[in-house]
C-alpha positions as CSV (number, residue, x, y, z in Angstrom):
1,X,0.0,0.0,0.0
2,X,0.9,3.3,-0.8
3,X,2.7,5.3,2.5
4,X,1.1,8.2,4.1
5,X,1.6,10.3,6.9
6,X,-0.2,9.6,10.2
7,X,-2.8,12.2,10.1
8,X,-2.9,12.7,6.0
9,X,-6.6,13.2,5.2
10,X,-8.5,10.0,3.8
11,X,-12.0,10.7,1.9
12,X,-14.5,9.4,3.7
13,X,-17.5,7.8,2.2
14,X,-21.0,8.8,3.5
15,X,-21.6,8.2,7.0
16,X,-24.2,8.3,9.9
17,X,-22.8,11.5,10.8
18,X,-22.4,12.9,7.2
19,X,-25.8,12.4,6.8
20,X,-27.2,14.2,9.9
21,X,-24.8,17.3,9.2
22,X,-24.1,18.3,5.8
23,X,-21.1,20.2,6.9
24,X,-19.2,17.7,7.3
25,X,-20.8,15.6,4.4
26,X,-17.8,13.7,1.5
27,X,-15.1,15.1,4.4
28,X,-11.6,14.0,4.6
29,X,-10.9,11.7,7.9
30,X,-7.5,11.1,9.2
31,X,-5.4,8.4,8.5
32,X,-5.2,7.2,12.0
33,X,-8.8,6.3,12.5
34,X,-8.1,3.6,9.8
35,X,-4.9,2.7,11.7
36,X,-7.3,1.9,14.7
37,X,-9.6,0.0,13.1
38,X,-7.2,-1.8,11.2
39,X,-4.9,-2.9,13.9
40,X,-7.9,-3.9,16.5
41,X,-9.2,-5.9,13.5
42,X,-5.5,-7.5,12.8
43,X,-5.0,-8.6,17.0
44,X,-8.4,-10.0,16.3
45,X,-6.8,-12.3,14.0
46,X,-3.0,-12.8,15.2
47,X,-3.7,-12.8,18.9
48,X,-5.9,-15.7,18.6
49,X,-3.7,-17.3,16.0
50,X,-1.0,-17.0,19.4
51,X,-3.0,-18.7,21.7
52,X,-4.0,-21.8,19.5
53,X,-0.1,-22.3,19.6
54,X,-1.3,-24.2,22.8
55,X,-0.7,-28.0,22.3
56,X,-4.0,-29.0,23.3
57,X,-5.2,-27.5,20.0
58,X,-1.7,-28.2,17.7
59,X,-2.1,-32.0,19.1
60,X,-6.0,-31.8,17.5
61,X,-7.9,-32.6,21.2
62,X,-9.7,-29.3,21.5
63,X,-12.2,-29.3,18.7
64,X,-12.1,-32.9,17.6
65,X,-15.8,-33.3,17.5
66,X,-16.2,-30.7,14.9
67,X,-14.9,-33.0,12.3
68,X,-18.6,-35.1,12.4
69,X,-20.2,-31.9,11.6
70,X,-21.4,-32.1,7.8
71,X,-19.5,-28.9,7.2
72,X,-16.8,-31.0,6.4
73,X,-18.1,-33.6,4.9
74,X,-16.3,-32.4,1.6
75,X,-12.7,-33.0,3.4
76,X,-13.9,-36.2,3.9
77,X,-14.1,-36.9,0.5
78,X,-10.2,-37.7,0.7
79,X,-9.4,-37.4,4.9
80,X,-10.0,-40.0,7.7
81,X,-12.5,-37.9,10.0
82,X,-8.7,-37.8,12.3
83,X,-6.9,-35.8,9.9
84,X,-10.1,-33.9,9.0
85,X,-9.8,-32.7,12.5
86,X,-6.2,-32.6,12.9
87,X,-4.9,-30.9,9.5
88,X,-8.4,-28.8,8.9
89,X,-9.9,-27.9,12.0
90,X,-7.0,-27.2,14.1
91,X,-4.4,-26.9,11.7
92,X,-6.1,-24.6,9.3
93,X,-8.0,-22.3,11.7
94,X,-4.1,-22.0,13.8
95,X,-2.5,-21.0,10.3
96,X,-5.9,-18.6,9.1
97,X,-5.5,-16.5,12.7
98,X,-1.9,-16.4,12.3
99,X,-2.1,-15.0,8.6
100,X,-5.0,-13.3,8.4
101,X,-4.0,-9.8,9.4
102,X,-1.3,-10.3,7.0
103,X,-2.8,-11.1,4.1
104,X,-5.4,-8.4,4.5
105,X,-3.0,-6.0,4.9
106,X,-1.0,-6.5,1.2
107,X,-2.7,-6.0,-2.0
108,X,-1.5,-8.9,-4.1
109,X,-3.0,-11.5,-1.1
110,X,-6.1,-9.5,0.1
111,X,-8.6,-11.0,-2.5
112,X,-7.7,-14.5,-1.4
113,X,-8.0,-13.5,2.5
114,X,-11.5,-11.7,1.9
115,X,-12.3,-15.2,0.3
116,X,-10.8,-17.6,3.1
117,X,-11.8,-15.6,6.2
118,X,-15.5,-15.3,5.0
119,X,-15.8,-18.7,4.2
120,X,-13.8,-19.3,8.1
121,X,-17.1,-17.2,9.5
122,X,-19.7,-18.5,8.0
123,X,-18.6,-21.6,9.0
124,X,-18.2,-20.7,12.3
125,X,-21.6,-18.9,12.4
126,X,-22.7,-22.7,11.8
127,X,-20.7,-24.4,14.1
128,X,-21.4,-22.1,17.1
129,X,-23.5,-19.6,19.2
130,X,-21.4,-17.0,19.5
131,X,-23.8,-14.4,18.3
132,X,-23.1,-11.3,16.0
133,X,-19.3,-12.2,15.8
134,X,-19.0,-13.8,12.8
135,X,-21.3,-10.8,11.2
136,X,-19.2,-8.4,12.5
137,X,-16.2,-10.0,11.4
138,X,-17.4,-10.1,8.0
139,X,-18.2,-6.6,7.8
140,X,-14.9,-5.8,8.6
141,X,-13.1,-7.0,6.2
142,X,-13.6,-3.9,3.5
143,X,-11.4,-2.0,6.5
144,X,-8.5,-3.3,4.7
145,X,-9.3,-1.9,1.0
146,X,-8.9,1.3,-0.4
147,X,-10.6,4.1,1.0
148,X,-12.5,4.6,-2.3
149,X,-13.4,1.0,-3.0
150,X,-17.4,1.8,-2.6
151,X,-16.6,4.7,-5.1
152,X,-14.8,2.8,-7.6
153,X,-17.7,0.2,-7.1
154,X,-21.1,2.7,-7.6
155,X,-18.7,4.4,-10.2
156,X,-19.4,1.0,-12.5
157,X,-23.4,2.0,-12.6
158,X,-25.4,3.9,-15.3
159,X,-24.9,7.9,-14.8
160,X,-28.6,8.1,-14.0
161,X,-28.8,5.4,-11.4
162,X,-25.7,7.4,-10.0
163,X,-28.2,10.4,-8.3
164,X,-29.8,7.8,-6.0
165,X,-27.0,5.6,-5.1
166,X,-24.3,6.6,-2.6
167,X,-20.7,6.9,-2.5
168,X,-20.8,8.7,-6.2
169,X,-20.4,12.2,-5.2
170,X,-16.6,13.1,-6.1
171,X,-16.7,16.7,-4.3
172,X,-14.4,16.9,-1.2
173,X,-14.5,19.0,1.6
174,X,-11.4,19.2,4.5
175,X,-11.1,18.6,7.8
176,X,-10.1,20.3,10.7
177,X,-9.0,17.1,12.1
178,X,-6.8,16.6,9.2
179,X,-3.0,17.5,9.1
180,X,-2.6,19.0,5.3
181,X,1.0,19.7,3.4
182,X,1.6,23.4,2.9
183,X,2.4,24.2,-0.4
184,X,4.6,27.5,-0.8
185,X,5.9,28.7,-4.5
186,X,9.1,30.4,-4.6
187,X,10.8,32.3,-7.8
188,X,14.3,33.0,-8.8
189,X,15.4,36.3,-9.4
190,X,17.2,35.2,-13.3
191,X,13.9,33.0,-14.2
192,X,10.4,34.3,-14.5
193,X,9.3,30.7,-13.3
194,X,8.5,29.4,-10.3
195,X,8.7,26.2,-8.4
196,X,6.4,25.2,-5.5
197,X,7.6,23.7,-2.2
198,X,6.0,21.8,0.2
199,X,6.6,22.2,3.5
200,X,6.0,19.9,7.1
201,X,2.5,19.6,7.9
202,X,2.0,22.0,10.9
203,X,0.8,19.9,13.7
204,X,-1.7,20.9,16.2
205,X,-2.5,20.6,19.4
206,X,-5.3,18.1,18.6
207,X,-3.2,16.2,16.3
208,X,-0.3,15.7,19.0
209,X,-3.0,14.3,21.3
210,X,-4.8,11.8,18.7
211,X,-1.5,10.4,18.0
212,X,-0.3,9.5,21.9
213,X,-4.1,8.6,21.8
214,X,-3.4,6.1,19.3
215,X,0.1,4.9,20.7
216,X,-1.4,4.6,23.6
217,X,-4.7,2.4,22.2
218,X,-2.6,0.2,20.3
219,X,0.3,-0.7,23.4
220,X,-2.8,-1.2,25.6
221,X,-4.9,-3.6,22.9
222,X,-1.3,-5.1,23.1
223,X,-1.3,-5.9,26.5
224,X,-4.8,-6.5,27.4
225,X,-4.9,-10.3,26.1
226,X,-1.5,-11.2,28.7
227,X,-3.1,-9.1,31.6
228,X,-4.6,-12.0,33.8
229,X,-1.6,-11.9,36.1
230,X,-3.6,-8.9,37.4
231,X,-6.9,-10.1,37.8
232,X,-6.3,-13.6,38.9
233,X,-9.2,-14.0,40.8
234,X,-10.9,-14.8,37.4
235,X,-8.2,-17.2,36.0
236,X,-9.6,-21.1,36.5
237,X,-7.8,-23.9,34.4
238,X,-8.2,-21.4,31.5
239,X,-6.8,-17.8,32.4
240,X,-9.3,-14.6,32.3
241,X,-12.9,-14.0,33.0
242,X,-15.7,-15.8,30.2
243,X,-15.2,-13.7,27.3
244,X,-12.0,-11.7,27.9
245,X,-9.5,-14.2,27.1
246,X,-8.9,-14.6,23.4
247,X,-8.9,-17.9,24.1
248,X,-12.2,-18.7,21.3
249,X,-12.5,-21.9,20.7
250,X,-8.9,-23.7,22.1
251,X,-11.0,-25.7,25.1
252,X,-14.0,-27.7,25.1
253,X,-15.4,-28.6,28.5
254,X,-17.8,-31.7,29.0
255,X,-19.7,-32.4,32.8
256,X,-20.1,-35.5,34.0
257,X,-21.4,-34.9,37.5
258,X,-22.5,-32.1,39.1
259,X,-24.3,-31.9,42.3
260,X,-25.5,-28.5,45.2
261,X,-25.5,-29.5,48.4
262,X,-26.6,-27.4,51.1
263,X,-26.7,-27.7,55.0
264,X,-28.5,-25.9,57.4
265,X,-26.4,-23.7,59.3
266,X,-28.6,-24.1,62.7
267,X,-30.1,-27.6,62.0
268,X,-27.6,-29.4,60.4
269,X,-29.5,-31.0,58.3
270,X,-28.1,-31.8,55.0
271,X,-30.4,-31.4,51.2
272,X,-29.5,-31.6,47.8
273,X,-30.5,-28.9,45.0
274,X,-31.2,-29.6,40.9
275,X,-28.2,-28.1,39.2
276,X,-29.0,-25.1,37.8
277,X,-31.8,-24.0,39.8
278,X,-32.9,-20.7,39.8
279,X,-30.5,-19.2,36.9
280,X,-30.5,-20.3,33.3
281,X,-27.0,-19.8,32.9
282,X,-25.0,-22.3,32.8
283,X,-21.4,-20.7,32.8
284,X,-20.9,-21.0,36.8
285,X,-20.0,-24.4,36.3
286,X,-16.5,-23.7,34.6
287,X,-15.8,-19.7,36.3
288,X,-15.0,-19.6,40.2
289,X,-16.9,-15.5,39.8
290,X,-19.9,-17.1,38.7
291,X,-19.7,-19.6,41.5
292,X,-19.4,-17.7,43.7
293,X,-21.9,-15.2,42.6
294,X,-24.4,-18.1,42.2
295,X,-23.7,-19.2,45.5
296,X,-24.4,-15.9,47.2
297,X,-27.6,-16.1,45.2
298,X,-28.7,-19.1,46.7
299,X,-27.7,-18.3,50.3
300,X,-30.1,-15.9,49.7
301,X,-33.3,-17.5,48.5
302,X,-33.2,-20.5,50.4
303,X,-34.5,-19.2,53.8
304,X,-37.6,-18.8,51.9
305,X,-37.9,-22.0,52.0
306,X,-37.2,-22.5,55.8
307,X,-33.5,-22.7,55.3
308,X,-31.6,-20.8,57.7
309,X,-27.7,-19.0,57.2
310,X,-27.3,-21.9,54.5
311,X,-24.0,-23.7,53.6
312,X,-23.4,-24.7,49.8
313,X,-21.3,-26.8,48.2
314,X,-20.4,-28.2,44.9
315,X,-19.1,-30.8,43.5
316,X,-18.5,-30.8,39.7
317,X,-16.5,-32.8,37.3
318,X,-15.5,-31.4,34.1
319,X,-13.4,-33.0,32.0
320,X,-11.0,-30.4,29.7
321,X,-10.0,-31.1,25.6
322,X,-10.7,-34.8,26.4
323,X,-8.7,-35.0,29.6
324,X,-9.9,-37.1,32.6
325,X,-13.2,-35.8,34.4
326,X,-12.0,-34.4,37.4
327,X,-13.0,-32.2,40.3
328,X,-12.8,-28.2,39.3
329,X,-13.5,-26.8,42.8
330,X,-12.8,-28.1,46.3
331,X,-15.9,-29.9,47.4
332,X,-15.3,-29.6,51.0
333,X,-15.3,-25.5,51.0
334,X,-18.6,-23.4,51.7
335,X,-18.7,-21.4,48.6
336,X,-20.7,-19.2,50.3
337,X,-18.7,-18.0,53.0
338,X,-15.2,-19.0,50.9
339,X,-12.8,-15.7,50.1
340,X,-12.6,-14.3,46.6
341,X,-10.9,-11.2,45.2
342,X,-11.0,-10.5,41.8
343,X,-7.1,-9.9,42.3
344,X,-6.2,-13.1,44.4
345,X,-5.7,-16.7,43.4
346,X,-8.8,-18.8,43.7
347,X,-7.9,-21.0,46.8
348,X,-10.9,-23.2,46.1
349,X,-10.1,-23.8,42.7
350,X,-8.7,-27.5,42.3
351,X,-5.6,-27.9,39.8
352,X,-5.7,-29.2,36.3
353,X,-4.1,-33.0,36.3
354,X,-1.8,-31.4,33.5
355,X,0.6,-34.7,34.0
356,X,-2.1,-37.3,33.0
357,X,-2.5,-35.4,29.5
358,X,-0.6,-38.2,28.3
359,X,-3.3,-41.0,29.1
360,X,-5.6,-39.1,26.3
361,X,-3.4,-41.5,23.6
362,X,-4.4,-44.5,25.9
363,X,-7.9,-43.8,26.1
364,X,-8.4,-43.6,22.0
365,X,-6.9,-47.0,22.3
366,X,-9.4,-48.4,25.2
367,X,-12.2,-46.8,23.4
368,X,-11.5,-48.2,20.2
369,X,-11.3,-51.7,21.4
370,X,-14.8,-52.0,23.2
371,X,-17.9,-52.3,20.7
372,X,-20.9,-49.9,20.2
373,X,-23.5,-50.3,23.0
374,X,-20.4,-50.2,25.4
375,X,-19.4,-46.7,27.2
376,X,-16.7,-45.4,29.4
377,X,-15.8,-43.0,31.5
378,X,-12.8,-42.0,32.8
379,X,-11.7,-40.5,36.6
380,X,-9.3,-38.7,37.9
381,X,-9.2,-37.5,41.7
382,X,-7.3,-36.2,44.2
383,X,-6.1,-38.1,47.6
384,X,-8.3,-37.8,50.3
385,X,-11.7,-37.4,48.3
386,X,-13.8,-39.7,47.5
387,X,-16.5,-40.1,44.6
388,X,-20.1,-41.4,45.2
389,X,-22.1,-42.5,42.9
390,X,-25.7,-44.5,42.0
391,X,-25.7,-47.2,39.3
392,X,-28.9,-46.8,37.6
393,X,-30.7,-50.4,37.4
394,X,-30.7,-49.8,33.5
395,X,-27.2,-49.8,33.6
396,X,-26.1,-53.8,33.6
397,X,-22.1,-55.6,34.1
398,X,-20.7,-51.7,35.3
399,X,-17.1,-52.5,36.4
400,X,-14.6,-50.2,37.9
401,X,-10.6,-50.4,36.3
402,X,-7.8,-48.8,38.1
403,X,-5.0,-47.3,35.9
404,X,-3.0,-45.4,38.4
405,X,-2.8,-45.1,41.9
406,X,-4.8,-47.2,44.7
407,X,-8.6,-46.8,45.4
408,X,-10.9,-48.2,48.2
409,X,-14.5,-49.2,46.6
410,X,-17.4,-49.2,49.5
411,X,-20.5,-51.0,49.0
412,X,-22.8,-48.6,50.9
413,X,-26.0,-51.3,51.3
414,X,-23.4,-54.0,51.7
415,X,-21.1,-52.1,54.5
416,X,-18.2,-53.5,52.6
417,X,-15.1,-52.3,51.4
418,X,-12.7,-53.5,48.5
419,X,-9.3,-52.2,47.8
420,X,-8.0,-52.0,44.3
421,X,-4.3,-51.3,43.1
422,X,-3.7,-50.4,39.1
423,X,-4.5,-53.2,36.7
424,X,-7.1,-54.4,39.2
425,X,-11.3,-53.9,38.4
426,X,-14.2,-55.2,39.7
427,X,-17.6,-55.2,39.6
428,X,-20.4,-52.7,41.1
429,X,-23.9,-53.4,41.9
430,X,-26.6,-51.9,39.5
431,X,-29.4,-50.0,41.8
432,X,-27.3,-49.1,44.8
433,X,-25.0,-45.9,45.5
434,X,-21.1,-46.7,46.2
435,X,-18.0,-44.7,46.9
436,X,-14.3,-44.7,45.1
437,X,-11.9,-42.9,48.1
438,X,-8.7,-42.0,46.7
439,X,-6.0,-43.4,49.1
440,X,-2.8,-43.1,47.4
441,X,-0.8,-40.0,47.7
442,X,-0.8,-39.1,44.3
443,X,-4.2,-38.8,42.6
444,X,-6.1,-42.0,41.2
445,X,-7.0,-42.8,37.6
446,X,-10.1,-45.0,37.2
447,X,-12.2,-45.8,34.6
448,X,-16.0,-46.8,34.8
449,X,-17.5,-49.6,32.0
450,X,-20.8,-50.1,31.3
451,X,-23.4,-51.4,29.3
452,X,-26.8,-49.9,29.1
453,X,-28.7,-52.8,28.9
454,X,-32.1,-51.1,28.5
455,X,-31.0,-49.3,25.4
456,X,-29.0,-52.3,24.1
457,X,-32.5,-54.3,24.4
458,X,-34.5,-51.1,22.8
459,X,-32.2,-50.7,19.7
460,X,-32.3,-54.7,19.5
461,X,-36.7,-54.5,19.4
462,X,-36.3,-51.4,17.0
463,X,-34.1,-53.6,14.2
464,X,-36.7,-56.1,14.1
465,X,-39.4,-53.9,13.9
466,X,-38.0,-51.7,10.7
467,X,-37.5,-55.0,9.3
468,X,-40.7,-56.4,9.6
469,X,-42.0,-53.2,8.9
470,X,-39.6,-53.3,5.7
471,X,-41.5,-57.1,4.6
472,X,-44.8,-55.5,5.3
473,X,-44.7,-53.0,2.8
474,X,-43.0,-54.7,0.3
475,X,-45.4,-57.6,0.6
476,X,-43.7,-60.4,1.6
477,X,-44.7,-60.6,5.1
478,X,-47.0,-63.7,4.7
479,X,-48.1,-64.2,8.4
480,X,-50.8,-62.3,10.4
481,X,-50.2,-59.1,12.4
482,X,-51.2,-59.6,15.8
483,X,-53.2,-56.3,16.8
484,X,-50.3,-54.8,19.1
485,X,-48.3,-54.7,15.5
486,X,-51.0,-53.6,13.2
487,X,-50.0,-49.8,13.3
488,X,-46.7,-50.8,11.7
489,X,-48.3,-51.1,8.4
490,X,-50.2,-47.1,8.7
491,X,-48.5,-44.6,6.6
492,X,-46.1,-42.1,8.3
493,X,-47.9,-39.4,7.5
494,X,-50.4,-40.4,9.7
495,X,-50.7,-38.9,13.5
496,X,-50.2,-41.0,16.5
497,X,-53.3,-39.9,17.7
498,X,-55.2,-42.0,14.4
499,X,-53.5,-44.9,15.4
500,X,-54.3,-47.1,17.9
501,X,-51.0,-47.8,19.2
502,X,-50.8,-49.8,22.7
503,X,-47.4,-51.2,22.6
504,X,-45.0,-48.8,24.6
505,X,-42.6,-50.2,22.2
506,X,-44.4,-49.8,18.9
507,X,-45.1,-46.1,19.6
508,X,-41.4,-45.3,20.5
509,X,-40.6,-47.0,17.2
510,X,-43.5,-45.2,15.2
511,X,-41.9,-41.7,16.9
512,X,-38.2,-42.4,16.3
513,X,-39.4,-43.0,12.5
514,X,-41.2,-39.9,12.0
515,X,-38.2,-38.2,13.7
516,X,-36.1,-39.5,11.5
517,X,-38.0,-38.6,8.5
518,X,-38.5,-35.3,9.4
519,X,-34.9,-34.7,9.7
520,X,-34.5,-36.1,6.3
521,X,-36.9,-34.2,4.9
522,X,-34.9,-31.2,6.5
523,X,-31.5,-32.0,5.2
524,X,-33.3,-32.4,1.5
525,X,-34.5,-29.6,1.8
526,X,-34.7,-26.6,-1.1
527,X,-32.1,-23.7,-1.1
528,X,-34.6,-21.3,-0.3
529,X,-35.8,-23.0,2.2
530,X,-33.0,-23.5,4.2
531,X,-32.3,-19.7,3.7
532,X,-35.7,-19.3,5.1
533,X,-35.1,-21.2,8.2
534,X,-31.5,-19.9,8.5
535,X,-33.2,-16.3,8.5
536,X,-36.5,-17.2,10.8
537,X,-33.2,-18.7,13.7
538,X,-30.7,-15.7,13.4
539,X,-33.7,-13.4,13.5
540,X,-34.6,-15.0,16.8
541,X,-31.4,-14.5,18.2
542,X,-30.6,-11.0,17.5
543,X,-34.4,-10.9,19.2
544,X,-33.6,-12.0,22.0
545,X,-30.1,-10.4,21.9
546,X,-32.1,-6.8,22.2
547,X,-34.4,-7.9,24.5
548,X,-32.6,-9.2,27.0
549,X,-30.2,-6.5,27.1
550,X,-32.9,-3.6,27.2
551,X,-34.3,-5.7,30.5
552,X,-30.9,-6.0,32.0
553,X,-30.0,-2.3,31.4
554,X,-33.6,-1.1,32.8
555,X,-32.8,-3.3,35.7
556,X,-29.7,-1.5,36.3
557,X,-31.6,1.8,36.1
558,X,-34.2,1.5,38.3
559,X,-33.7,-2.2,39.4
560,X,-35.6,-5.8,39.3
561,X,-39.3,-5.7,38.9
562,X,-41.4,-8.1,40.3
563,X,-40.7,-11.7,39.8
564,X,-43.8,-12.4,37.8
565,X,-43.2,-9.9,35.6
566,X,-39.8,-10.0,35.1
567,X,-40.0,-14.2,34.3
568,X,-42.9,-13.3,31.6
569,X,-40.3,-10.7,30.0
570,X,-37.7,-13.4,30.1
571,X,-39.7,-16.0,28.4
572,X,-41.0,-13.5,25.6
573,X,-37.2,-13.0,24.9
574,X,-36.3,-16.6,24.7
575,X,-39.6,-17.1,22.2
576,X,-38.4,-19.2,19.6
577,X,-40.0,-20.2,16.2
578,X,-42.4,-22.3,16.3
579,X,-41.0,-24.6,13.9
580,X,-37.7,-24.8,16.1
581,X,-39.8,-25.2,19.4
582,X,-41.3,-28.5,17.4
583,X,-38.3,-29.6,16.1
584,X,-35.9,-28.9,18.9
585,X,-35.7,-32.2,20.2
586,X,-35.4,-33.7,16.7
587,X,-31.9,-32.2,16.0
588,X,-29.0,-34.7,15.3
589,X,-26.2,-34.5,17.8
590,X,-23.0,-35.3,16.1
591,X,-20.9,-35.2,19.7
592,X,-22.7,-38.2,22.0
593,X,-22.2,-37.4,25.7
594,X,-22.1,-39.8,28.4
595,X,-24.7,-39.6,30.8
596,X,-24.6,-39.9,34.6
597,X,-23.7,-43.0,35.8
């Protein structure tokens, strides 16, 4: 690009302003207003390109499960799904942040950058819900162009479509914020010509302080992402408060327990609370802030229901870019009464089990050996602690294995206690609650097996009835129906209401097949409808976007309405479409969580 001085007038296109004050209307702006904008944009890019240098996300654990989505179904065309993730997903978006900036910046690359990031954020505004930032990202991109690209662009149209259209108008005014180039002519004495000089820009007051302005902007935009030494009170196993870290996308969380007790502080008695309960957020599992603030909340509602000077703790196992699940926060503290400072260490907060990172090989191993209807879980905890846990009935041959450490299994009906070293397992009883302690002094490594016997049986009824379904309409079912299977041979389009369906297992089965049609039918879908539906879903988002935030800044100004009211404006924000409110428990999941055990 072509150099220019720091405050060497631009010409500005129309703006808001230019429209409201003609004065000021096809004005020059200064140079560094673009050298703002431009460099905020570029640390958009490079910064996070810096933090995905992290190994979780160069070793391809933190976004593995992206490479089921179809998005990528084209890569693989040619790619096992493990280098789809590996090569493409992390090692595509950690070269695109890296470059971006870059490529923007020169003229021979920034055609192919416009292309790439586009196409990197509309993908992303598919993969995530992370609101208006793709959007915005998008419509930043011009930043990078010429000045006078939307004038070279309208220039391309008829002269008389050129009167309604914008950006057309070629007269200039200058700016008072603009630094301009005197131009002084001088004359010899022996020549009648003259020559004309130009001077140094004369710099202003003004000038002089938009430039340390800018200096300043640009050394603090610098620092901002490497501040969390300073406010440590919000760094967890990630460092920085939820959305101040530039850390989008480089760790995926997934909970497999989480459970709110609370004891009365002048009965003693001891109650357990739904996760979740009286917030819909549900940040405060991963952020010690929101714990704590969540906390507080609590200690404050539950006298209302005869509680007195409550006690809460929590328990919750999170499992980090496909790490063990382990404890986040110390069970044992009263989160209510524990210390926090948004400039001290969490002393709460449990440590990340950074040395087992190398077990996460093993497990692709374990997990690859074990068949289909089998799942697994795997546990990490500290010495000292212990885990309980209930064995649903549906949940058949569950058997502990201990790969590290030494454990002590108790039986709580049976009042027995087993001790296991690594390599050892054994089996636990379906239907009953028991308890891993950790009695080693170095944490424990377990893993849990299991078969969901229930489901196993389910999907085994659900095979034979889409093949018998399969002979009856093809006609070469020969025997009689008996009347508990007679709805098998309706037509799908037909409600479950108009048939009589008394099997439990038949009208699962007639359900999961007009699920799955449905979603078919989705996926087939036209172009324009898909746009459709893309449009009805973001529209509903930005919705509730503005509504939410005009209730939360009214509650700031003259504070929180009454309950009833203030839960009716909630729910009219979170209104969604009607055809997602039908369809929202039809979506396919491509990542398949465990449950509780």
């Amino acid at each position: 690009m072509r150099g220019r001085t720091f405050d060497e007038p631009l010409p500005v296109p129309r703006s808001i302003d230019g429209l409201r004050r003609p004065s000021i209307r096809n004005a020059h702006v200064p140079l560094w207003n673009y050298t703002l904008l431009r460099t905020q944009i570029f640390l958009v890019y490079f910064i996070a390109g810096v933090k995905k240098l992290d190994a979780d996300w160069v070793e391809g654990y933190s976004m593995s499960y992206l490479a089921h989505h179809w998005l990528f179904d084209p890569f693989k065309v040619i790619l096992p799904v493990e280098l789809v993730s590996l090569l493409v997903i992390h090692g595509g978006g950690l070269v695109l942040d890296l470059s971006a900036g870059y490529l923007l910046f020169f003229d021979a690359t920034r055609p192919y950058a416009i292309f790439f990031v586009s196409y990197f954020h509309c993908m992303n505004s598919q993969l995530f819900s992370i609101g208006m930032f793709p959007y915005t990202m998008l419509a930043t991109s011009p930043l990078f162009c010429y000045f006078n690209w939307p004038r070279r662009f309208f220039s391309h149209f008829p002269a008389f479509c050129r009167v309604v259209l914008p950006f057309t108008s070629q007269e200039m005014q200058p700016s008072s914020s603009c630094v301009y180039p005197e131009v002084q002519s001088t004359s010899s004495e022996r020549s009648e010509t003259s020559t004309s000089v130009t001077k140094a820009p004369k710099m202003r007051l003004k000038h002089k302080l938009a430039t340390i302005f800018t200096i300043i902007y640009i050394i603090e935009q610098l620092f901002l992402p490497y501040s969390h030494f300073i406010t440590q009170g919000y760094n967890n196993w990630t460092n920085g408060l939820y959305g101040y870290s530039w850390d989008m996308m480089v760790h995926s969380r997934s909970h497999q327990h989480v459970k709110i007790t609370y004891k009365d502080g002048k009965t003693g008695d001891i109650g357990y609370l739904n996760p979740g309960v009286f917030t819909q957020s549900r940040r405060w599992k991963d952020h010690g802030d929101m714990l704590k603030q969540y906390a507080t909340c609590l200690s404050d509602l539950l006298p209302g229901y005869n509680i007195t000077d409550p006690e809460i703790y929590f328990d919750i196992w999170v499992s980090i870019n496909e790490r063990f699940q382990q404890r986040i926060f110390d069970p044992r503290v009263d989160i209510v009464k524990a210390d926090w400072s948004p400039f001290r260490p969490n002393m709460w907060l449990m440590p990340l089990l950074v040395d087992l990172s190398p077990w996460r090989t093993k497990f692709q191993e374990i997990e690859g050996s074990l068949d289909n209807q089998t799942e697994i879980v795997f546990i990490a905890d500290f010495p000292g602690l212990h885990l309980e846990n209930f064995v649903s009935e549906d949940l058949g041959n569950t058997s502990i294995n201990v790969l590290q450490g030494q454990v002590k299994v108790e039986i709580v009906d049976e009042k027995k206690n087993y001790s296991l070293q690594s390599g050892e397992q054994m089996k636990v009883p379906a239907g009953a609650y028991h308890r891993v302690h950790t009695v080693s002094e170095n944490p424990s490594c377990y893993m849990y097996i299991y078969v969901n016997t229930t489901e196993a049986a389910l999907h085994e009824n659900f095979t034979k009835l889409l093949e018998l379904q399969e002979r009856i309409r093809n006609g070469t079912e020969t025997e009689p129906l008996p009347p508990e299977l007679q709805p098998l041979a309706a037509d799908d389009d037909q409600d479950e209401s108009e048939v009589n369906v008394t099997d439990p297992i038949v009208r699962l089965f007639l359900k999961r097949q007009r699920r799955m049609k449905e979603v078919q039918k989705r996926r087939e879908a036209g172009v324009l409808e898909k746009l459709e539906r893309f449009a009805v879903k973001k529209y509903y988002t930005i919705r509730r976007g503005f509504l939410m935030t005009a209730i939360a800044m009214r509650n700031l100004a003259v504070g929180l309405p009454p309950m009833e009211q203030l839960t009716r404006e909630v729910a009219f924000a979170n209104m969604k479409a009607p055809q997602a409110e039908g369809n929202q428990d039809e979506r396919l999941k491509d990542e398949v969580g465990h449950g509780e055990l």
